[in-house]
C-alpha positions as protocol buffer text, in pm:
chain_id: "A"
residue {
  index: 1
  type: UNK
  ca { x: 1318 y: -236 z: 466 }
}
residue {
  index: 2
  type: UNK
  ca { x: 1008 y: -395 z: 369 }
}
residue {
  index: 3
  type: UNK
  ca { x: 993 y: -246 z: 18 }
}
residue {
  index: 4
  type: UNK
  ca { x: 1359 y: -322 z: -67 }
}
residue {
  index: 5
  type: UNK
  ca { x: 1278 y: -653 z: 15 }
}
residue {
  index: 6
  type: UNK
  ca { x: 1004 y: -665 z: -227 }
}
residue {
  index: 7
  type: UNK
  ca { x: 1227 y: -509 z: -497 }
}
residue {
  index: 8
  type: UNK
  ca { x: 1463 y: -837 z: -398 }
}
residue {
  index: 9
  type: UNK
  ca { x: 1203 y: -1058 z: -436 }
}
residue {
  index: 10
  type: UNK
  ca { x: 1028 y: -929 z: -790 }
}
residue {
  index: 11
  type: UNK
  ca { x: 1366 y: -873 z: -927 }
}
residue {
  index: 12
  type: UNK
  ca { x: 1247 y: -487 z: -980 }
}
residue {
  index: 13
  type: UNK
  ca { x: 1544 y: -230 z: -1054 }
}
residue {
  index: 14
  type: UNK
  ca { x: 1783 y: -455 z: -992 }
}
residue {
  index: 15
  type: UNK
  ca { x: 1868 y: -866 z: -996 }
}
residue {
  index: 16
  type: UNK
  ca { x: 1594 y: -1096 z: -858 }
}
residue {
  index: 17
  type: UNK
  ca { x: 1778 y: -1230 z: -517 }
}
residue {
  index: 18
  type: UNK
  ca { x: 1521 y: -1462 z: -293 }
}
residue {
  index: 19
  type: UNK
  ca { x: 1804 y: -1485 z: 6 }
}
residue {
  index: 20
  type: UNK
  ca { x: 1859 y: -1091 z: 19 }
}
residue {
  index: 21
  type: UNK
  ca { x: 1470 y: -1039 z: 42 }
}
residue {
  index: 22
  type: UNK
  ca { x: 1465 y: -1298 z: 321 }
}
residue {
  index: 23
  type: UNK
  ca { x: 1691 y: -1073 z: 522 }
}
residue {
  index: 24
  type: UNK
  ca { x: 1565 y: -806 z: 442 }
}
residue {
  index: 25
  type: UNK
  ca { x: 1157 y: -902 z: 532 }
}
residue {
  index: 26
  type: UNK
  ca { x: 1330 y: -1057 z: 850 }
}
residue {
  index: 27
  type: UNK
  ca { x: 1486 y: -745 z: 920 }
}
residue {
  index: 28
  type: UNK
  ca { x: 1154 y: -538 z: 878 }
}
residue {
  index: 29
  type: UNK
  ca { x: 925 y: -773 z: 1086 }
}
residue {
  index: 30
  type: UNK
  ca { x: 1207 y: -755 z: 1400 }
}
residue {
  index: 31
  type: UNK
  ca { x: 1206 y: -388 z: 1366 }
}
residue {
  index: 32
  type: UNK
  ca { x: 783 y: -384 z: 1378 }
}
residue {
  index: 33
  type: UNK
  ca { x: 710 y: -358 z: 1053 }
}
residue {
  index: 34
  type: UNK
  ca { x: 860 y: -152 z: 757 }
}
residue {
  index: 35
  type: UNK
  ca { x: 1144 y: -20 z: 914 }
}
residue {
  index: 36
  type: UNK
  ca { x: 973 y: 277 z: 1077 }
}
residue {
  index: 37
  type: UNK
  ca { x: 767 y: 403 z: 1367 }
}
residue {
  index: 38
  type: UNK
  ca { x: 365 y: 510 z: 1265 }
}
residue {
  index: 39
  type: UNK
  ca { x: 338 y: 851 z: 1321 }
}
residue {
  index: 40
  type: UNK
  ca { x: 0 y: 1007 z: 1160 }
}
residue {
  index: 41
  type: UNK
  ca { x: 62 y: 1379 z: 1220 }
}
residue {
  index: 42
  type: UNK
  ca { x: 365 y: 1320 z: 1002 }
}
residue {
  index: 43
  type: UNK
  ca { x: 193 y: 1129 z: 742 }
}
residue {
  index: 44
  type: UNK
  ca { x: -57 y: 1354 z: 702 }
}
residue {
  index: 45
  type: UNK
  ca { x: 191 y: 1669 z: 662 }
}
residue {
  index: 46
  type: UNK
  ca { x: 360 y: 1476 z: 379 }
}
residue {
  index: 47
  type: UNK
  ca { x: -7 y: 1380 z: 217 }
}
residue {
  index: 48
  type: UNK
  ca { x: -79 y: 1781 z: 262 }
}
residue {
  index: 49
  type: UNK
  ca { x: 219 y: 1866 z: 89 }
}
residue {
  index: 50
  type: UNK
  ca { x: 205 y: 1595 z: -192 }
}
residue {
  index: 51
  type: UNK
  ca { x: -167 y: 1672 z: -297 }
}
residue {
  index: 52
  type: UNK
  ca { x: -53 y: 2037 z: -266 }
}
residue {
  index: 53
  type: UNK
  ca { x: 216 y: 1982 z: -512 }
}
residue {
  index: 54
  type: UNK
  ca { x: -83 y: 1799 z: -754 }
}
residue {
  index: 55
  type: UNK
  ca { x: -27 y: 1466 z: -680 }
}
residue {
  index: 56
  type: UNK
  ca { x: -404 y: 1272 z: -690 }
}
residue {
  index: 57
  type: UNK
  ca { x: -319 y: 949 z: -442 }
}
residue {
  index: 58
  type: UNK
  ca { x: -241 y: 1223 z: -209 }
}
residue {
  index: 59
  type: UNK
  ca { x: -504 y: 1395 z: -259 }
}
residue {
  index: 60
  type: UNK
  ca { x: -687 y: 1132 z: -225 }
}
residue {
  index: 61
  type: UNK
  ca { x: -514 y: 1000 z: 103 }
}
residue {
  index: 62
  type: UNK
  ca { x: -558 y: 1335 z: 224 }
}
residue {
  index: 63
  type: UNK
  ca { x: -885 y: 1378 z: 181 }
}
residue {
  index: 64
  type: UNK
  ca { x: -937 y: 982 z: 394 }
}
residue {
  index: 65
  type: UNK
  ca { x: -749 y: 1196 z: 641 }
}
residue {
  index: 66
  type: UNK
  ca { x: -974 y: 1421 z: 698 }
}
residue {
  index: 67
  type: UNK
  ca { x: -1272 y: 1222 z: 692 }
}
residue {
  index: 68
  type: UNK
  ca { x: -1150 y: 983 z: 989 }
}
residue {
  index: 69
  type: UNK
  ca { x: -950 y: 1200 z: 1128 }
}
residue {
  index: 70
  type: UNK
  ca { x: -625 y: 1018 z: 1135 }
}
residue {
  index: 71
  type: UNK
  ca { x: -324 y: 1281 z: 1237 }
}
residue {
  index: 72
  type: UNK
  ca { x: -538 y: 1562 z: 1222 }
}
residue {
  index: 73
  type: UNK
  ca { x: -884 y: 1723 z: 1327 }
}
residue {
  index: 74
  type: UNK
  ca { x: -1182 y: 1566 z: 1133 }
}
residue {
  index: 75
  type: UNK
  ca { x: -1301 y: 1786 z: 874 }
}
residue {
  index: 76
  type: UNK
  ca { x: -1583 y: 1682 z: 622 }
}
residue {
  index: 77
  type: UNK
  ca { x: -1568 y: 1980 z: 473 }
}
residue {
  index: 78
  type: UNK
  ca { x: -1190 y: 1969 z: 354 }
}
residue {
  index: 79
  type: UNK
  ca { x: -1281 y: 1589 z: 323 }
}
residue {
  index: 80
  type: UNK
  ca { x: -1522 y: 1655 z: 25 }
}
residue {
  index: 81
  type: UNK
  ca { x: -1296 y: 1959 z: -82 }
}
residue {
  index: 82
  type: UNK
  ca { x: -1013 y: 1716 z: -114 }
}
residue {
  index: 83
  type: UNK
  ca { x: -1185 y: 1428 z: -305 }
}
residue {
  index: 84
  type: UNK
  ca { x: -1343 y: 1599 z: -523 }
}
residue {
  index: 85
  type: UNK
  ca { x: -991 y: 1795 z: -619 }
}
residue {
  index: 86
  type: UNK
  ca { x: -871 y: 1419 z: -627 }
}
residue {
  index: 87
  type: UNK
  ca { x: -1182 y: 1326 z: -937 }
}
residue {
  index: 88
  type: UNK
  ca { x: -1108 y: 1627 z: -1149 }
}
């Protein structure tokens, strides 16, 4: 919710609308934020599979994961692994 209200607001991919990105940032904040429930177990499984699949934010986001151990067990050792996959 809260990046389609964004997209209204910048005008990006489709016509710039200010009222439609109103309701739709209202929308977001009554539902707790973007739309969706945190859930860092999940977040890191999609991270996992993204840096898997080569992508380097992932990586990178996986590799923060790790480190502070946010949805999973800490792990320096994959930590370094996965930011230093993330530099090459």
């Amino acid at each position: 919710m809260f990046n389609l209200a964004k997209r209204y607001y910048n005008g990006e991919g489709t016509e710039k609308n200010l009222e439609k990105a109103f309701y739709w940032y209202q929308k977001a904040a009554e539902n707790g934020g973007e739309g969706t429930e945190k859930n860092l177990e999940k977040a890191f499984n999609w991270y996992q599979k993204a840096a898997e699949n080569g992508f380097t934010k992932a990586m990178h986001n996986l590799a923060s994961r790790y480190y502070s151990g946010e949805g999973t067990e800490k792990n320096l050792e994959k930590a370094f692994y996965w930011y230093q996959k993330a530099a090459e």
